[in-house]
PQR file of N, CA, C, O and H, with PARSE charges and radii, in Angstrom:
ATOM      1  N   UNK A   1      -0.498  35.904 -35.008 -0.4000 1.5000
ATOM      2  CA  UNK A   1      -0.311  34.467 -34.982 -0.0000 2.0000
ATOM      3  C   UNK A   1      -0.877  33.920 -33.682  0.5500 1.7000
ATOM      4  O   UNK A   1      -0.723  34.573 -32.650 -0.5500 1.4000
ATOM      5  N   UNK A   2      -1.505  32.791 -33.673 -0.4000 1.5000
ATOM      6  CA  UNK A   2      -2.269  32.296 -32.636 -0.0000 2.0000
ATOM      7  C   UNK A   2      -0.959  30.976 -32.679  0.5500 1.7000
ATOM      8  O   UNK A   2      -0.404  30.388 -33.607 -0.5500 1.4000
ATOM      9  H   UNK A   2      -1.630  32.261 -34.512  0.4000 1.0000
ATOM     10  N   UNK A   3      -0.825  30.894 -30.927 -0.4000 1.5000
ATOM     11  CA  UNK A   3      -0.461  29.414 -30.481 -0.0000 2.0000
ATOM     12  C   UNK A   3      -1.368  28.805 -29.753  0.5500 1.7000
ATOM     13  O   UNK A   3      -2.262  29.273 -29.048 -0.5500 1.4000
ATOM     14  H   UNK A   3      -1.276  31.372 -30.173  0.4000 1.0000
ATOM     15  N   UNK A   4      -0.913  27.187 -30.095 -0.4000 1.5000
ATOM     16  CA  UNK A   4      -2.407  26.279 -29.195 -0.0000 2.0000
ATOM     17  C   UNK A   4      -1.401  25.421 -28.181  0.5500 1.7000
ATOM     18  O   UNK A   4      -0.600  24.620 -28.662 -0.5500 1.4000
ATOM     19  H   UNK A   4      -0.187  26.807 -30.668  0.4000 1.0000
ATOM     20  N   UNK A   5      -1.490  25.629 -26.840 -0.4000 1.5000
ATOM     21  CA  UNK A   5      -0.929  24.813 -25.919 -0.0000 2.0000
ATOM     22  C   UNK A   5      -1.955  23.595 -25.476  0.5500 1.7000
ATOM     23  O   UNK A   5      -2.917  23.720 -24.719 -0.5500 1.4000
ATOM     24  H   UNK A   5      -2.141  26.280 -26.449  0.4000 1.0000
ATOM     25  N   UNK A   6      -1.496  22.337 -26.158 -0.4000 1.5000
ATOM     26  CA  UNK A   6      -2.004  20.901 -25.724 -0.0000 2.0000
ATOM     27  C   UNK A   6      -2.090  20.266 -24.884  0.5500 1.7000
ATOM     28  O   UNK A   6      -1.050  19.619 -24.761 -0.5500 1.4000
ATOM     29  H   UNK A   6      -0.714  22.235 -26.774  0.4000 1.0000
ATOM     30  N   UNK A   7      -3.044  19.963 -23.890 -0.4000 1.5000
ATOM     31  CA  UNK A   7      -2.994  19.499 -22.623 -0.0000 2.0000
ATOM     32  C   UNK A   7      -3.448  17.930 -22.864  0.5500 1.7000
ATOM     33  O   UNK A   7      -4.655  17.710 -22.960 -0.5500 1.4000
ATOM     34  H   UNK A   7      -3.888  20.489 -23.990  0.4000 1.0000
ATOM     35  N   UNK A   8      -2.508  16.823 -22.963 -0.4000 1.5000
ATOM     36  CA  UNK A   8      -2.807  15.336 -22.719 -0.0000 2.0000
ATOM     37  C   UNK A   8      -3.756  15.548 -21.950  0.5500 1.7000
ATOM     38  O   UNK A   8      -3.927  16.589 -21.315 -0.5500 1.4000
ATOM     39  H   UNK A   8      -1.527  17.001 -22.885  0.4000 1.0000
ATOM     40  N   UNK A   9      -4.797  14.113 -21.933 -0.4000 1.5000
ATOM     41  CA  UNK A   9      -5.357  13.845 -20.636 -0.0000 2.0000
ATOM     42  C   UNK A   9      -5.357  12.071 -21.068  0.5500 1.7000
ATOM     43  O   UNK A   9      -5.383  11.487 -22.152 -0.5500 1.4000
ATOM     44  H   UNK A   9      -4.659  13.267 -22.448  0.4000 1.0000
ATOM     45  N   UNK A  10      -5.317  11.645 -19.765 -0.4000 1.5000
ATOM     46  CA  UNK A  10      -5.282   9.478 -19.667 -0.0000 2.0000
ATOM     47  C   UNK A  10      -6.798   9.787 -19.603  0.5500 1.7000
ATOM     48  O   UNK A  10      -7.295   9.175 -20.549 -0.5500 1.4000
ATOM     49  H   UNK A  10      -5.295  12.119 -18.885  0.4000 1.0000
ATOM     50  N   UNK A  11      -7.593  10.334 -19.047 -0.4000 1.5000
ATOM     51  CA  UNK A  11      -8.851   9.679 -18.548 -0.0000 2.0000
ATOM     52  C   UNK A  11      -9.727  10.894 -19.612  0.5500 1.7000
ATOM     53  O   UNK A  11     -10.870  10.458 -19.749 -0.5500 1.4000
ATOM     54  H   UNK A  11      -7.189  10.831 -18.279  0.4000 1.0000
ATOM     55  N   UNK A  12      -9.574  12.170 -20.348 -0.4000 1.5000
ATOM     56  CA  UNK A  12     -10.687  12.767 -20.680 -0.0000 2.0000
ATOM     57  C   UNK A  12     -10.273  13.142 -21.954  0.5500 1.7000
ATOM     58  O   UNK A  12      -9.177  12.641 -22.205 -0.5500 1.4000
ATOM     59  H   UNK A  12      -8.645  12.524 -20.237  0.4000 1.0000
ATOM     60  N   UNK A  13     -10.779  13.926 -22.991 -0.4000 1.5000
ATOM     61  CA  UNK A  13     -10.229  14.073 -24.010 -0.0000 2.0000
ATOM     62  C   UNK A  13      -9.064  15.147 -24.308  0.5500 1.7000
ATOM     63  O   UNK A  13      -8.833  15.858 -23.330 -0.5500 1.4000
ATOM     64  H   UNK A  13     -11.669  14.333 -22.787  0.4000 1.0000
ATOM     65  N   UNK A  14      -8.394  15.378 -25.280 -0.4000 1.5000
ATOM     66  CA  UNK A  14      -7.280  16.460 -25.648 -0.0000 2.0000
ATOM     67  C   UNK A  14      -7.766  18.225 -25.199  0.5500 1.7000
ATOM     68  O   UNK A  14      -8.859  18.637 -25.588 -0.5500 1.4000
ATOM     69  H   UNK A  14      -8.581  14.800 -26.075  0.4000 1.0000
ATOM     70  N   UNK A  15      -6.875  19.100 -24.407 -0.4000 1.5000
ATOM     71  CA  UNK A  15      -7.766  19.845 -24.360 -0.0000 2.0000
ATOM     72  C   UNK A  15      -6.868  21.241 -25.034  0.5500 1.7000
ATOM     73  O   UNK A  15      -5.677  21.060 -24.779 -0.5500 1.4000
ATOM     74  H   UNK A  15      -5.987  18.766 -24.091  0.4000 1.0000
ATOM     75  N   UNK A  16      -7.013  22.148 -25.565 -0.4000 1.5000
ATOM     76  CA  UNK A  16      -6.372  23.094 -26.430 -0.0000 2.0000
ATOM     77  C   UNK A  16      -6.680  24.371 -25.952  0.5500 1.7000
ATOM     78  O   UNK A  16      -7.809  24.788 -26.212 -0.5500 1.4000
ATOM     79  H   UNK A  16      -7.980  22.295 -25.772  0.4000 1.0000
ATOM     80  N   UNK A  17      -5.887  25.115 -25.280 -0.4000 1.5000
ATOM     81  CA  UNK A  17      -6.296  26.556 -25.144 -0.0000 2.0000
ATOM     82  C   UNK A  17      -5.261  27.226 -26.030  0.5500 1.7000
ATOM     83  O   UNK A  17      -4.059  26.962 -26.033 -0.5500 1.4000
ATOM     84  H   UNK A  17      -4.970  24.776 -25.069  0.4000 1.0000
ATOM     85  N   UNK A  18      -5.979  28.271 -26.902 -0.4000 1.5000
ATOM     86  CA  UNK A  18      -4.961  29.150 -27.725 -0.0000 2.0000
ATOM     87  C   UNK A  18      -4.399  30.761 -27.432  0.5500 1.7000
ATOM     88  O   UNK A  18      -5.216  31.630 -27.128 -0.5500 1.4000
ATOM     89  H   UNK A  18      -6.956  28.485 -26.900  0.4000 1.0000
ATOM     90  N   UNK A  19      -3.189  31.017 -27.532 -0.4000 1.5000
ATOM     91  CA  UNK A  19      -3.106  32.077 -26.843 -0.0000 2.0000
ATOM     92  C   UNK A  19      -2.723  33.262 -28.317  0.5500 1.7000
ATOM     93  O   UNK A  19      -2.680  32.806 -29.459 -0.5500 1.4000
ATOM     94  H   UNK A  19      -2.526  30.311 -27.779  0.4000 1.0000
ATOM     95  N   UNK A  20      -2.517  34.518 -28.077 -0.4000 1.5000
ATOM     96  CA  UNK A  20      -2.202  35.529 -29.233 -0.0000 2.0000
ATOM     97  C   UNK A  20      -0.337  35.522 -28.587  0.5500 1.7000
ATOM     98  O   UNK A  20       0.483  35.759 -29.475 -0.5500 1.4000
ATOM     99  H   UNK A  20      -2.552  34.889 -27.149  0.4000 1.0000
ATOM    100  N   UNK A  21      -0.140  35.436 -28.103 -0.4000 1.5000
ATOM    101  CA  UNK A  21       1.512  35.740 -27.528 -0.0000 2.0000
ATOM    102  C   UNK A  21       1.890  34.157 -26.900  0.5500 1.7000
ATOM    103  O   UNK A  21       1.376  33.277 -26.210 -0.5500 1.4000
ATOM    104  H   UNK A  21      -0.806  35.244 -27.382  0.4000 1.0000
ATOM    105  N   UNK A  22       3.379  34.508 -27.777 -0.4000 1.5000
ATOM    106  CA  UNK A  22       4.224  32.722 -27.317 -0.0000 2.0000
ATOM    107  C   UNK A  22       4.438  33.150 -25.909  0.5500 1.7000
ATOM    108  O   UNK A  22       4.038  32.286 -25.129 -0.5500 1.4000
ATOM    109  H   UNK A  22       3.797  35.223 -28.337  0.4000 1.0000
ATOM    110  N   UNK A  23       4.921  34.164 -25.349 -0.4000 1.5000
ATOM    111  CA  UNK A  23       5.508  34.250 -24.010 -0.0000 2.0000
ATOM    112  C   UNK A  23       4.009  33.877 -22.631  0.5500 1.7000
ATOM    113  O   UNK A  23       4.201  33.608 -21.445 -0.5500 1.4000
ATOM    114  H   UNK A  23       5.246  34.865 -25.984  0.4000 1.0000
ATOM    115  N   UNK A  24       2.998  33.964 -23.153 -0.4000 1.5000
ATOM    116  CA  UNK A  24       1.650  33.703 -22.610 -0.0000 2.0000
ATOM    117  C   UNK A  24       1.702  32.268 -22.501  0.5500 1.7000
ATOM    118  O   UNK A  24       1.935  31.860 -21.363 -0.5500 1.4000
ATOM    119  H   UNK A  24       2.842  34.182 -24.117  0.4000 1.0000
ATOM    120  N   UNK A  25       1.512  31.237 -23.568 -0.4000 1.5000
ATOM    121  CA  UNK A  25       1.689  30.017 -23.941 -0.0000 2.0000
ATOM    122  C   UNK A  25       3.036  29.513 -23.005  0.5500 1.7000
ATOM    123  O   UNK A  25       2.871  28.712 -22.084 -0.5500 1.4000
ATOM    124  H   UNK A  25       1.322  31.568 -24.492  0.4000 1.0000
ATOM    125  N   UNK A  26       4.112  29.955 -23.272 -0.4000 1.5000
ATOM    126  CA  UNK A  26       4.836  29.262 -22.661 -0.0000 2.0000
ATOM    127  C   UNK A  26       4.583  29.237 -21.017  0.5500 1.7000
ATOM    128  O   UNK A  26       4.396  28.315 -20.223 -0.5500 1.4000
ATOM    129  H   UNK A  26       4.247  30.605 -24.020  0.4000 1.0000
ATOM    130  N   UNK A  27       4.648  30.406 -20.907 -0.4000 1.5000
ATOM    131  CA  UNK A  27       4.271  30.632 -19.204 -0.0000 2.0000
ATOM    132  C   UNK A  27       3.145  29.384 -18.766  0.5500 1.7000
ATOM    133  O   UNK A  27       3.502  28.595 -17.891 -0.5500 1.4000
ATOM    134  H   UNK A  27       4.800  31.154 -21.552  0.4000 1.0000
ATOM    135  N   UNK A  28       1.831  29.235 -19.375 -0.4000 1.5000
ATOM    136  CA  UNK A  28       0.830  28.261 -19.061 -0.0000 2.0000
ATOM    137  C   UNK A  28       1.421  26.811 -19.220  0.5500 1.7000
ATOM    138  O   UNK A  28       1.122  25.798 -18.588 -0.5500 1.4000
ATOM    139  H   UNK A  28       1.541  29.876 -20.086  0.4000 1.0000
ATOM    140  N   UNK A  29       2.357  26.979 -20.251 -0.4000 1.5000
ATOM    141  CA  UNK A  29       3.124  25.008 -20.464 -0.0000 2.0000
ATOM    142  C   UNK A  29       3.972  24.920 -19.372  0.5500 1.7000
ATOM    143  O   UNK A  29       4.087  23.856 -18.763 -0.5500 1.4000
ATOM    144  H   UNK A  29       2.600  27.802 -20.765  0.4000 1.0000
ATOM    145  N   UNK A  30       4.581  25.925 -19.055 -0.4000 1.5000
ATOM    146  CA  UNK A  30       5.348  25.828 -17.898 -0.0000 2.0000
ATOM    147  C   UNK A  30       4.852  24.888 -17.097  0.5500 1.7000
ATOM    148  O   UNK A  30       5.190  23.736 -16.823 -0.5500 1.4000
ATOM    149  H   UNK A  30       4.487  26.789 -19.549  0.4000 1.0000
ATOM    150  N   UNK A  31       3.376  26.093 -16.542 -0.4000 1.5000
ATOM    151  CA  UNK A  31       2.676  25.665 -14.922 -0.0000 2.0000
ATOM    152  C   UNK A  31       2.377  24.612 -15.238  0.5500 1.7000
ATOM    153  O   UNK A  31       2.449  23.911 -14.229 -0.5500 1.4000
ATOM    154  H   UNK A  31       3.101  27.028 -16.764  0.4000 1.0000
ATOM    155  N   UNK A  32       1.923  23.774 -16.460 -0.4000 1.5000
ATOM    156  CA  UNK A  32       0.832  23.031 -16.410 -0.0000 2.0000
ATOM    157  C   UNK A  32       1.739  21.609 -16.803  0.5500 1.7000
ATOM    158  O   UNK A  32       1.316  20.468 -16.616 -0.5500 1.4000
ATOM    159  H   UNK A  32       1.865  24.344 -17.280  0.4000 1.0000
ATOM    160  N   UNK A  33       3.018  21.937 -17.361 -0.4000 1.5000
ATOM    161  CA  UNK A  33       4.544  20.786 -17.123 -0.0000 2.0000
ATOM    162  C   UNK A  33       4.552  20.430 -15.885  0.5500 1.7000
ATOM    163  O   UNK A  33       4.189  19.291 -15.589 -0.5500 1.4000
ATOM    164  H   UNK A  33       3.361  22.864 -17.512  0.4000 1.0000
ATOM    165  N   UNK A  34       4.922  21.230 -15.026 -0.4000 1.5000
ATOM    166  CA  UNK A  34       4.707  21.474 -13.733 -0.0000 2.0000
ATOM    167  C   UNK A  34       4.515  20.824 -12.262  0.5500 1.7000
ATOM    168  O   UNK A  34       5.181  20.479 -11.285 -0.5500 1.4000
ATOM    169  H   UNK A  34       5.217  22.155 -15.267  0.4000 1.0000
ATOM    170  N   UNK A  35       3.195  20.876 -12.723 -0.4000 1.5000
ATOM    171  CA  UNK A  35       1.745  20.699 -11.760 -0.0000 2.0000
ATOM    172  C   UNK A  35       1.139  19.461 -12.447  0.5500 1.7000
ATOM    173  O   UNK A  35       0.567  18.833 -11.556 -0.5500 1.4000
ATOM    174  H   UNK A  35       2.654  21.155 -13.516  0.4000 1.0000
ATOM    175  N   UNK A  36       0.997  18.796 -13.675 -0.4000 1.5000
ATOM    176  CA  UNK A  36       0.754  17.796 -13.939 -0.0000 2.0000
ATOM    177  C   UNK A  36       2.159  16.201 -14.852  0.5500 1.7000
ATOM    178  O   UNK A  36       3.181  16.348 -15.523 -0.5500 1.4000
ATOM    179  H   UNK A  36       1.462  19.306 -14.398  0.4000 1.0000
ATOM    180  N   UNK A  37       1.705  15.404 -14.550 -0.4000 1.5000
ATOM    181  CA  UNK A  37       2.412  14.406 -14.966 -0.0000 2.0000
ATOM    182  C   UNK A  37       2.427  14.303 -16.319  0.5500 1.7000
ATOM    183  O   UNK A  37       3.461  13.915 -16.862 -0.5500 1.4000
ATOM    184  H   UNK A  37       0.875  15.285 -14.005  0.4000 1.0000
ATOM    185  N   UNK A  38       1.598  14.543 -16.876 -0.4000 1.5000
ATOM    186  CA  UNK A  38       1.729  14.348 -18.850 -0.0000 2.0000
ATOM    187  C   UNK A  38       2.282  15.731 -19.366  0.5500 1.7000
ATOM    188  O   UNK A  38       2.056  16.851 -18.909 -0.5500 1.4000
ATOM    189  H   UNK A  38       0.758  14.858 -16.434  0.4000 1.0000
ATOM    190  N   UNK A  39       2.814  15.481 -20.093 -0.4000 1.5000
ATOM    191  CA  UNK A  39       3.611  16.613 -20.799 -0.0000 2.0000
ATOM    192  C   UNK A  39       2.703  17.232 -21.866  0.5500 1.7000
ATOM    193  O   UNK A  39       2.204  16.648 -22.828 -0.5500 1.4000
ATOM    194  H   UNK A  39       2.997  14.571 -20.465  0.4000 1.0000
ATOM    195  N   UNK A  40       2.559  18.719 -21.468 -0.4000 1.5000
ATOM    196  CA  UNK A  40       2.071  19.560 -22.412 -0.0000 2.0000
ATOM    197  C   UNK A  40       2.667  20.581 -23.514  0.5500 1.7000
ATOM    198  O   UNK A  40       3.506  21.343 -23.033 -0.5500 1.4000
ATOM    199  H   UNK A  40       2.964  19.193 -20.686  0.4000 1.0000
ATOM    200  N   UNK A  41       2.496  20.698 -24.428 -0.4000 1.5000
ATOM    201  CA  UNK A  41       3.446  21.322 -25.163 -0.0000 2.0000
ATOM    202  C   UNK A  41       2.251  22.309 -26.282  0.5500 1.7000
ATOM    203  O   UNK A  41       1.021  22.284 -26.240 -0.5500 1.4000
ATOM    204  H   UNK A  41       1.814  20.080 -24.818  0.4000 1.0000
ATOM    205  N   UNK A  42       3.133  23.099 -27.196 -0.4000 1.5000
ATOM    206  CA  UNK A  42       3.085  24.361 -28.049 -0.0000 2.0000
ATOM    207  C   UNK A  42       3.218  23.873 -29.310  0.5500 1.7000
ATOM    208  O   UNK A  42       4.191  23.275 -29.770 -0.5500 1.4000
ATOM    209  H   UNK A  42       4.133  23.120 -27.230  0.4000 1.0000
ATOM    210  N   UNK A  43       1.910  24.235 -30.000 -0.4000 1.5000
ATOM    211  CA  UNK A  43       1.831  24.611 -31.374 -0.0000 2.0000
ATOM    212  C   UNK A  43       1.700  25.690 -32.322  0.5500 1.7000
ATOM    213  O   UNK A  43       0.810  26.510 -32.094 -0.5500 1.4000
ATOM    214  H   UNK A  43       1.120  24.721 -29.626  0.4000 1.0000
ATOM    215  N   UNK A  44       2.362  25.827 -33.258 -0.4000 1.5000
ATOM    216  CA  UNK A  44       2.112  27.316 -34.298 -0.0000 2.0000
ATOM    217  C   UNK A  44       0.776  26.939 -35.043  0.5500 1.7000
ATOM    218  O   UNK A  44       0.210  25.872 -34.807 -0.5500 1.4000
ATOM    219  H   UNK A  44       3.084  25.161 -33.443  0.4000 1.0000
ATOM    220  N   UNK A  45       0.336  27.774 -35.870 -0.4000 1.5000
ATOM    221  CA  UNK A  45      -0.568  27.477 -36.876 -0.0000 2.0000
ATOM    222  C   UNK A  45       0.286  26.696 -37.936  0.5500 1.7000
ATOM    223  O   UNK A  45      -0.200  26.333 -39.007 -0.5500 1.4000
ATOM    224  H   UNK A  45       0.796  28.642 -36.061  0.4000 1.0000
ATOM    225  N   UNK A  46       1.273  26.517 -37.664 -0.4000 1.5000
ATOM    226  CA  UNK A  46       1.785  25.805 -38.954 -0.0000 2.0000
ATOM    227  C   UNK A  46       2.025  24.151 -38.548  0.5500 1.7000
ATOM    228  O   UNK A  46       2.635  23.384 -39.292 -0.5500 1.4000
ATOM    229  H   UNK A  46       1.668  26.812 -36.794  0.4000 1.0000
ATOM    230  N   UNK A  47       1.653  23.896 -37.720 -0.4000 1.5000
ATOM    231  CA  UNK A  47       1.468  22.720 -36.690 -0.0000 2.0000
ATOM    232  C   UNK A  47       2.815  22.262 -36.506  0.5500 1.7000
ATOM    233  O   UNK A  47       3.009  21.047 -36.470 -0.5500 1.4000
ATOM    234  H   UNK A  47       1.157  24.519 -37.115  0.4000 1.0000
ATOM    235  N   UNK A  48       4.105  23.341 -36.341 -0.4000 1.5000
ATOM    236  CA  UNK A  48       5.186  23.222 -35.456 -0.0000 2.0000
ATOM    237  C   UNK A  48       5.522  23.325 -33.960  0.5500 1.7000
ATOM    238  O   UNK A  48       5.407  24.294 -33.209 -0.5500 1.4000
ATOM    239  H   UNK A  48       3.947  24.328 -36.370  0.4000 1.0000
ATOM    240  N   UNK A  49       5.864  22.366 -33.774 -0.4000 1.5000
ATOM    241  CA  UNK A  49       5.720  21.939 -32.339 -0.0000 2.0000
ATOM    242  C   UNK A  49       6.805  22.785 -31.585  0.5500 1.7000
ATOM    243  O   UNK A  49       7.936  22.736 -32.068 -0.5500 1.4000
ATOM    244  H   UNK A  49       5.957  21.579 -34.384  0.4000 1.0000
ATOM    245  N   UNK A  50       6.587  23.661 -30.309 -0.4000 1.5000
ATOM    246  CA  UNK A  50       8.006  25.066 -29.490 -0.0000 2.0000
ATOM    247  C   UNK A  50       8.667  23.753 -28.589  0.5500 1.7000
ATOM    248  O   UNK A  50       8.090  23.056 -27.755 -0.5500 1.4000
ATOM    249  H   UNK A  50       5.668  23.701 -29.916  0.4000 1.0000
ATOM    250  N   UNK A  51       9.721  23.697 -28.945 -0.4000 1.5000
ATOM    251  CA  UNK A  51      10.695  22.548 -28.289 -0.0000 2.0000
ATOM    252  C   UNK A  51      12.366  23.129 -27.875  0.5500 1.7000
ATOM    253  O   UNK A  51      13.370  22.920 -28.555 -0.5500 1.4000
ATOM    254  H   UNK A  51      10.189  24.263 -29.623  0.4000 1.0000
ATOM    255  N   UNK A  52      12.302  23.867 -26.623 -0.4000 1.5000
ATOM    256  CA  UNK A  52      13.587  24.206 -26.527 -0.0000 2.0000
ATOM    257  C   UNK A  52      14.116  25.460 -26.978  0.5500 1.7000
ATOM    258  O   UNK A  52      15.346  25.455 -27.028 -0.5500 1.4000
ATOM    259  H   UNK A  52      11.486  24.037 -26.070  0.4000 1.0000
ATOM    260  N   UNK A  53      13.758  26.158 -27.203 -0.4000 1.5000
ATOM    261  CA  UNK A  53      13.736  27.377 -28.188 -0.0000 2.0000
ATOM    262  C   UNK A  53      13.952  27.017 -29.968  0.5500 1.7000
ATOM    263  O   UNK A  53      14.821  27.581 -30.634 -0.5500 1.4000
ATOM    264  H   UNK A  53      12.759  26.161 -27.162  0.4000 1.0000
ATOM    265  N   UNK A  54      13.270  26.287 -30.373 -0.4000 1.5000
ATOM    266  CA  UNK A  54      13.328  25.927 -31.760 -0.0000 2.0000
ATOM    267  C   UNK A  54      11.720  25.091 -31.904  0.5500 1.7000
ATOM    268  O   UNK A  54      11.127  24.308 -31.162 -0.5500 1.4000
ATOM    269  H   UNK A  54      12.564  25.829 -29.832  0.4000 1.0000
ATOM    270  N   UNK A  55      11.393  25.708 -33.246 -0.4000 1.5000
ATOM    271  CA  UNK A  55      10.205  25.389 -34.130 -0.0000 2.0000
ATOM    272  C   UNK A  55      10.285  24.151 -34.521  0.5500 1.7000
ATOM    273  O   UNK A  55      11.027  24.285 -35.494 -0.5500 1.4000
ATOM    274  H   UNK A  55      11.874  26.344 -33.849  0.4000 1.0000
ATOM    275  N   UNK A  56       9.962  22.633 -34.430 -0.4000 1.5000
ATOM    276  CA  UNK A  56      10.458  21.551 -35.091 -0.0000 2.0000
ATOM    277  C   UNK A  56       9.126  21.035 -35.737  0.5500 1.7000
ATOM    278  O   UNK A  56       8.015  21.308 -35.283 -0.5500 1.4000
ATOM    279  H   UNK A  56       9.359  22.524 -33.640  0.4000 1.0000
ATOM    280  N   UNK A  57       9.320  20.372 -36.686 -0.4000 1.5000
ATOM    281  CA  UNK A  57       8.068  19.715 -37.382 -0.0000 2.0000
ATOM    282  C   UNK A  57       8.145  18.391 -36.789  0.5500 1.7000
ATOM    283  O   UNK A  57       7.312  17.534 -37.083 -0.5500 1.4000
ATOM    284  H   UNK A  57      10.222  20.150 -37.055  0.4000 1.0000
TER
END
């Protein structure tokens, strides 16, 4: 299973890096929660969004 962590941007377009492991993904939403002001978040292939420890549509 591939996850795609979504990076907002105000000034450039959407940017998507996909990882093979959630614990990879989360670690990068972490830093990138973080270190930037727009909130980035986790998708499944099933385009369920990782919110809290739960899958939500």
């Amino acid at each position: 299973m591939l996850f795609a962590l979504i990076m907002p941007a105000t000034d450039s377009p959407v940017k998507v890096h996909q990882f093979k492991k959630l614990d990879a993904a989360l670690t990068a939403c972490d830093f990138y929660n973080y270190k930037a002001g727009s909130r980035h978040y986790i998708l499944n292939e099933e385009g369920k969004e990782y919110y809290e420890d739960f899958w939500i549509d």
